[in-house]
C-alpha positions in Angstrom: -44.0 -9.4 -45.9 -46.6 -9.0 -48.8 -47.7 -5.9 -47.3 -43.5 -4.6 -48.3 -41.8 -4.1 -51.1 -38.6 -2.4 -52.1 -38.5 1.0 -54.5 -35.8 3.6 -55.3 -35.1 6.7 -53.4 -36.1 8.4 -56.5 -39.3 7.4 -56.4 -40.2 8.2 -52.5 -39.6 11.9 -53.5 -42.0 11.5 -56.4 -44.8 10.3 -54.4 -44.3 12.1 -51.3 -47.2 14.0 -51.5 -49.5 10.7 -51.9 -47.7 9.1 -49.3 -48.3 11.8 -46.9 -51.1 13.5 -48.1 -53.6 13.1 -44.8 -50.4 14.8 -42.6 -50.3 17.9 -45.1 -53.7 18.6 -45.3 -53.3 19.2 -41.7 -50.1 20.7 -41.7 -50.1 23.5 -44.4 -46.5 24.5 -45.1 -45.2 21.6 -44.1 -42.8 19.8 -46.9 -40.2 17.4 -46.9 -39.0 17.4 -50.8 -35.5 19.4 -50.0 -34.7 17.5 -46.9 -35.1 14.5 -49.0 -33.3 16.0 -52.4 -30.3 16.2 -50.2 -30.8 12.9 -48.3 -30.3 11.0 -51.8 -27.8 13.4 -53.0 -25.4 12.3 -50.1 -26.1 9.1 -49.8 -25.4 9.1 -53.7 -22.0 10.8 -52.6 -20.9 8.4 -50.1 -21.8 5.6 -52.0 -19.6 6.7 -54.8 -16.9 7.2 -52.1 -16.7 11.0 -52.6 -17.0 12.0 -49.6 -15.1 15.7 -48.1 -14.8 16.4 -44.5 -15.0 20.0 -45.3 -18.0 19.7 -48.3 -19.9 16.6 -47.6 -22.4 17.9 -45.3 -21.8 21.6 -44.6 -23.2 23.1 -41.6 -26.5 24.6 -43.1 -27.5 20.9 -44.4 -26.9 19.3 -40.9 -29.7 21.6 -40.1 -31.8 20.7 -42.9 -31.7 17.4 -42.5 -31.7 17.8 -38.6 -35.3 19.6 -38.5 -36.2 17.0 -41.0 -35.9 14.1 -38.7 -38.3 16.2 -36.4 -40.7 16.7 -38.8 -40.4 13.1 -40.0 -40.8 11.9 -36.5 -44.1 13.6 -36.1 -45.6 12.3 -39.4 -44.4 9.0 -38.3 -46.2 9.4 -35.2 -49.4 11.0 -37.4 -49.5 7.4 -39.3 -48.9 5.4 -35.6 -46.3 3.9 -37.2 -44.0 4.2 -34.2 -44.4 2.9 -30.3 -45.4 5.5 -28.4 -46.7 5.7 -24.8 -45.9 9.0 -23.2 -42.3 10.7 -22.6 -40.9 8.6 -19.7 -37.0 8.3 -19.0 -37.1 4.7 -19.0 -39.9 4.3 -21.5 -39.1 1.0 -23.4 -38.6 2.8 -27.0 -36.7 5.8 -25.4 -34.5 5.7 -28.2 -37.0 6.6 -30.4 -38.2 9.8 -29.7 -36.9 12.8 -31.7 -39.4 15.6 -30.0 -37.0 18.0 -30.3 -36.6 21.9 -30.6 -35.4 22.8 -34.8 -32.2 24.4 -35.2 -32.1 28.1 -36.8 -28.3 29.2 -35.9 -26.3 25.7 -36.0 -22.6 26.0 -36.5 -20.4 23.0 -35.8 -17.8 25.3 -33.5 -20.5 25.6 -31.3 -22.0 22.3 -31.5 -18.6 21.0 -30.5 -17.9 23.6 -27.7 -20.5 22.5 -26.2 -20.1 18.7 -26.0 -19.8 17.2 -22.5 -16.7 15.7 -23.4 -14.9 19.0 -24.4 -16.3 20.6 -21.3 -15.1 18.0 -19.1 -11.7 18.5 -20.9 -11.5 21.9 -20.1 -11.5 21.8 -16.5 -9.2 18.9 -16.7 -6.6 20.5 -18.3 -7.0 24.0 -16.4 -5.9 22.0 -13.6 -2.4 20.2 -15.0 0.1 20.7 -16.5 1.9 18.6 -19.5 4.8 17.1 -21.1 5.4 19.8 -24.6 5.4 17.2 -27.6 7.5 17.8 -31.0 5.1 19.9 -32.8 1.1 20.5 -32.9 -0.2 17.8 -34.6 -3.4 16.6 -32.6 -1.9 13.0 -32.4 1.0 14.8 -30.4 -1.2 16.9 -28.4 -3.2 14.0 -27.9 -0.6 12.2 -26.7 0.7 14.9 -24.4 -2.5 15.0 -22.7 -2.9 11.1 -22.7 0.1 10.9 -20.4 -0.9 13.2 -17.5 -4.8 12.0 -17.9 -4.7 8.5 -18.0 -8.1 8.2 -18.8 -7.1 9.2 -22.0 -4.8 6.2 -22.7 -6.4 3.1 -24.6 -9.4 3.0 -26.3 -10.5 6.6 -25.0 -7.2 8.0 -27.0 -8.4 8.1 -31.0 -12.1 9.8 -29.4 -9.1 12.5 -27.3 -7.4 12.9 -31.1 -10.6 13.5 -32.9 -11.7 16.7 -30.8 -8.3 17.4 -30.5 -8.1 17.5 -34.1 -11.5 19.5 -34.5 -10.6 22.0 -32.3 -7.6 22.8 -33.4 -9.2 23.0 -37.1 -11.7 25.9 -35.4 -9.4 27.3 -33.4 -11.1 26.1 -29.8 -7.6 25.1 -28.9 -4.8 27.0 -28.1 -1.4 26.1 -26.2 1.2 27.6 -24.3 5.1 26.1 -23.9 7.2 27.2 -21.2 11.1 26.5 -20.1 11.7 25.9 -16.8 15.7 26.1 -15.9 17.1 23.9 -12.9 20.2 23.4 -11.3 21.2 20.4 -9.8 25.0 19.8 -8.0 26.4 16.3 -10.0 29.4 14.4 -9.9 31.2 16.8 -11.6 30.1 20.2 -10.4 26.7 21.8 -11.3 24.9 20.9 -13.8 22.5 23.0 -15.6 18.9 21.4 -17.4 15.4 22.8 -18.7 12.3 21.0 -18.3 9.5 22.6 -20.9 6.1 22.0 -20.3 2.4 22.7 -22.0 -0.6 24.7 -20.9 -3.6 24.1 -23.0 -6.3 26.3 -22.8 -10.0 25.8 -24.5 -12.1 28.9 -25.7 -15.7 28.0 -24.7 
């Protein structure tokens, strides 16, 4: 433990360039001083509890701070100061690896269109049918869903209302009500009803 010791964000951006001085006199071009500017200004943020769903990390500093975790990943690797024995699937530190392609065009819409889970939603719901809740909210949508796909109910619900409420916020999903009138002969001569129900649709 003598070989550690504790110092302020503050100070890792001043000496980054000592600290990773072999790795960018082979890598020309290569800095991390924004990613890291950032970095501390967030975690300064949520510290402070001022955080904004719609400000705290906007779509162009996910991608900053994205393509700095691959770069940070090679110059750990550079320093050996990570396991590594090869890319295997079931390579004890799988977990580890961030060998991954940078991002130039990232956008949350399509980061979220293209989830597994909403894609999996999508044919689900292209197939059924649902009750039509009072109102939009995503907690009611969620809910409408949750009773037709019962994998949805329990502790799968609040992960349903989250992408529910995100795509609704980027307009991914849309929905559809429709009346349905029946007839059926009762006690007292026919009586009339109207069943409504919900398509959703997903724009992927």
């Amino acid at each position: 433990m003598k070989k550690f010791f504790s110092i302020e964000f503050n100070k890792i951006i001043d000496i980054k360039n000592d600290l990773f001085s072999e790795y960018y006199a082979q890598n020309s071009g290569t800095s991390v001083k924004g990613a890291l500017s950032l970095l501390n200004k967030l975690r300064n943020s949520e510290m402070h509890f001022f955080i904004d769903k719609d400000t705290f990390l906007l779509e162009k500093e996910f991608q900053q701070l994205y393509n700095f975790m691959i770069g940070f990943y090679d110059i750990l690797h550079f320093y050996s100061l990570l396991p590594f024995c090869g890319r295997f699937a079931r390579w004890k530190y799988t977990k580890l690896q961030f060998d991954r392609k940078t991002l130039s065009d990232f956008t949350y819409k399509n980061a979220v269109r293209n989830t597994k889970f909403v894609r999996n939603l999508k044919e689900q719901l292209e197939r059924e049918i649902f009750p039509a809740s009072i109102g939009g909210s995503a907690f009611n949508i969620a809910d409408s869903i949750a009773c037709v796909l019962n994998e949805y109910q329990g502790n799968r619900f609040e992960e349903l209302s989250i992408y529910i409420e995100t795509m609704l916020g980027y307009k991914i999903l849309t929905y559809h009500d429709e009346a349905e009138e029946y007839e059926i002969e009762g006690q007292y001569g026919i009586e009339k009803g109207c069943n409504v129900y919900r398509q959703y649709y997903i724009d992927i």
